[in-house]
N, C-alpha and C positions, 0 to 999 in steps of 0.2 A: 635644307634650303630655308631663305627666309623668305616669309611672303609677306606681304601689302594686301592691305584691303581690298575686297571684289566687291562689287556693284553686283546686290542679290534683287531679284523679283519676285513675289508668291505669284505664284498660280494656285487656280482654285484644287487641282490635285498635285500640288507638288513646289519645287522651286529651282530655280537657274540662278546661278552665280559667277562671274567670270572673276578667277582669282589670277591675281598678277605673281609671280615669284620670279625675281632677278627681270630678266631681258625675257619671261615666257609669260605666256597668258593662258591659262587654261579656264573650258566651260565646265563647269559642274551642276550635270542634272540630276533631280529626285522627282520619283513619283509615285502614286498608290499606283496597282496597275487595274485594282476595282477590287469588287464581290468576288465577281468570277475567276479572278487570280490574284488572290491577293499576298502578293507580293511588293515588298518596297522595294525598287530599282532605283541606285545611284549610278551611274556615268560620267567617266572623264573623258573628254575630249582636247584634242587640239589640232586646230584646222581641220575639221570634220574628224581624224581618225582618233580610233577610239584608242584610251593608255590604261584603264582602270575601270572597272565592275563591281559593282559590291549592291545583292541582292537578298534582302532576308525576309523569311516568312513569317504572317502573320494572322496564317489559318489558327483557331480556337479550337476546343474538343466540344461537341455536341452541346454538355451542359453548363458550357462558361458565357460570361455575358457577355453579347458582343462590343467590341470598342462604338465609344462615340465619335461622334465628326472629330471632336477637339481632341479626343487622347488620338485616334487615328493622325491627324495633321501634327500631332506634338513628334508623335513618332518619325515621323516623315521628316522633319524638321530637324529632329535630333539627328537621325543618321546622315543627313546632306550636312549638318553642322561638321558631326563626325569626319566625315571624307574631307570636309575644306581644314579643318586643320591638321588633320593626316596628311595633306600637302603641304602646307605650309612649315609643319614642326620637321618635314623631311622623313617622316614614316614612309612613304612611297616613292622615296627618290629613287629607290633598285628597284621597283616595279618599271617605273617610268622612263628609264634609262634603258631597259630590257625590252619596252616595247619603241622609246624612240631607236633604241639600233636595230630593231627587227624590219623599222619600216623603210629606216635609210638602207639595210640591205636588199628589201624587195622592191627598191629604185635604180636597179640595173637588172631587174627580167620584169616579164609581165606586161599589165597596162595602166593604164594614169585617165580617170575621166576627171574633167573639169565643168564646171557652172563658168560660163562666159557672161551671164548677165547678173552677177548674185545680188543686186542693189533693183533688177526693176524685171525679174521676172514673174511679178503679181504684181498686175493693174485689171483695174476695173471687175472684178470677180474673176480673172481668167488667168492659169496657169500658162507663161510662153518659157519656155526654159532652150536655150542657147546649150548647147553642150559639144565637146571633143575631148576625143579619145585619141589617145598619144599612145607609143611604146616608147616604154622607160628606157630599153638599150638605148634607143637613137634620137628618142624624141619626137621622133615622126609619125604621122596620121597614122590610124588604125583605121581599115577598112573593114568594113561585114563585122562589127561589134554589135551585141546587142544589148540594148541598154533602159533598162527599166525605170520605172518613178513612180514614187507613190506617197501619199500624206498620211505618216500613222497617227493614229487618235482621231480621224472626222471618224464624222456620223454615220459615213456610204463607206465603203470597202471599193476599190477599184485601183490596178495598176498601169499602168500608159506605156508604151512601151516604142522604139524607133532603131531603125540599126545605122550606122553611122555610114560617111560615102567617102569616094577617094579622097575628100581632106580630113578624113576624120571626123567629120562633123554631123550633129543630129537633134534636130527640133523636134521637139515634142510640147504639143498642147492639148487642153485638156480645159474645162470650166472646174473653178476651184468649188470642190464638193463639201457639203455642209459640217460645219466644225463643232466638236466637243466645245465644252470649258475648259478643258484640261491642257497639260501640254501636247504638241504638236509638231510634228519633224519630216521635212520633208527629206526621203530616203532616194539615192540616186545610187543606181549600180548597172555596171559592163560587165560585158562576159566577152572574150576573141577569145574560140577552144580552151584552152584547161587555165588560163589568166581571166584574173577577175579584179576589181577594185569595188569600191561602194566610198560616198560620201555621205555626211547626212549635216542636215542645216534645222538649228533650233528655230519654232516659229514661236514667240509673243502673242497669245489670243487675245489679252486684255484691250488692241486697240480695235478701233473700228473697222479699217481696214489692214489685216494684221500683215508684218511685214518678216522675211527673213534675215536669221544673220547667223553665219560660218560658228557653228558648236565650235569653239574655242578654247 
C-alpha cells in the first residue's frame, strides 16, 4: 500500500496518528501503559475495530537503571513510528485484509452497537451517550442487549451500564469522571446471549473540554 501523511498528536503518555492510505484511514495509537505495566501498546484501528496490536515489554532486571521520561517517550515514539510505516510500506496489508474480511464475515450473525450521537455526547461535564443495537442478519433492533460504557485511563474506575428496548435503543448517562493526562478511550460494548460487539472512540485530553472522535 502507499500511504500519505497522517495528522499525529503527542500526548503526555503516548501518541495518535490517523494515517490515510489510498481511499482508508486508519487511527494509530501508542502508549506507556505505566510502572505498574509497563508495557508499550500500539493499536490499529478503523472505525473503532480493532486491525492490528503490537505490544512490547519494557520491564528491566533489578540492577539496570531505570529508563528516563525522554529514553521512555523516544521509545514510545519509535514503535508508533514503527507501526505507521509498517502501514504504509504495506508490511501489514495481510494482517489487515485478514482482519477486514473477518469483520465483514461477522456482518451476517451476531450484533452491531452504534454511537447515535458521536459529535455531542460530552457537554458540560456530563456523559449522554445515544446508543442502538441492531442484528447484523436483518438489521433490526435488538432487544434485552446489555450494553456497557466505560472511560479507560481516568482517574476513578467506574462502568455504566443500560439494556436496550423494543427499538433497540439505550441511553446511558453518567458525569464524566476525573481524567488522567494520558490517553483516553471511551469503550462501548453489547452482549444479546453468546453475540457480542464493542467500539471504542479515541479521546484528545489536551483540550479543555476534551472531545471524541471514532479510533480510525
Amino acid at each position: 500500500m502507499h500511504g500519505e501523511r497522517g495528522e499525529s498528536s503527542a500526548m503526555s503518555s503516548g501518541f495518535n496518528t490517523d494515517v490515510k492510505v489510498g481511499e482508508h484511514v486508519f487511527h494509530v495509537q501508542t502508549e506507556d501503559r505505566g510502572p505498574n505495566h509497563p508495557i508499550i501498546d500500539t493499536v490499529v484501528y478503523q472505525q473503532g475495530r480493532i486491525l492490528h496490536r503490537r505490544a512490547s515489554n519494557y520491564e528491566q532486571g533489578a540492577d539496570a537503571t531505570p529508563y528516563t521520561a525522554d529514553e521512555l517517550r523516544h521509545r514510545v515514539e519509535e514503535q508508533h513510528r514503527a507501526v505507521i510505516e509498517a502501514i504504509r510500506s504495506g508490511a501489514l496489508d495481510a494482517e489487515i485484509a485478514s482482519a477486514e474480511a473477518a469483520t465483514q464475515a461477522s456482518r451476517s450473525s451476531g450484533i452491531q452497537v452504534q454511537l447515535l450521537n458521536p459529535g455531542s455526547w460530552l457537554s458540560a461535564g456530563k456523559v449522554s451517550l445515544e446508543l442502538e443495537v441492531s442484528r447484523k442478519a436483518d438489521r433490526q433492533p435488538q432487544a434485552g442487549a446489555a450494553v456497557k460504557a466505560v472511560i479507560e485511563g481516568a482517574l476513578a474506575d467506574g462502568t455504566h451500564s443500560g439494556t436496550s428496548d423494543e427499538q433497540g435503543r439505550v441511553h446511558i448517562h453518567f458525569p464524566l469522571p476525573p481524567l488522567g493526562k494520558g490517553d483516553l478511550t471511551l469503550v462501548i460494548q453489547a452482549q444479546a446471549d453468546a453475540s457480542k460487539d464493542e467500539i471504542r472512540f479515541a479521546m484528545r485530553t489536551r483540550a479543555k473540554n476534551p472531545t471524541a472522535g471514532a479510533a480510525q
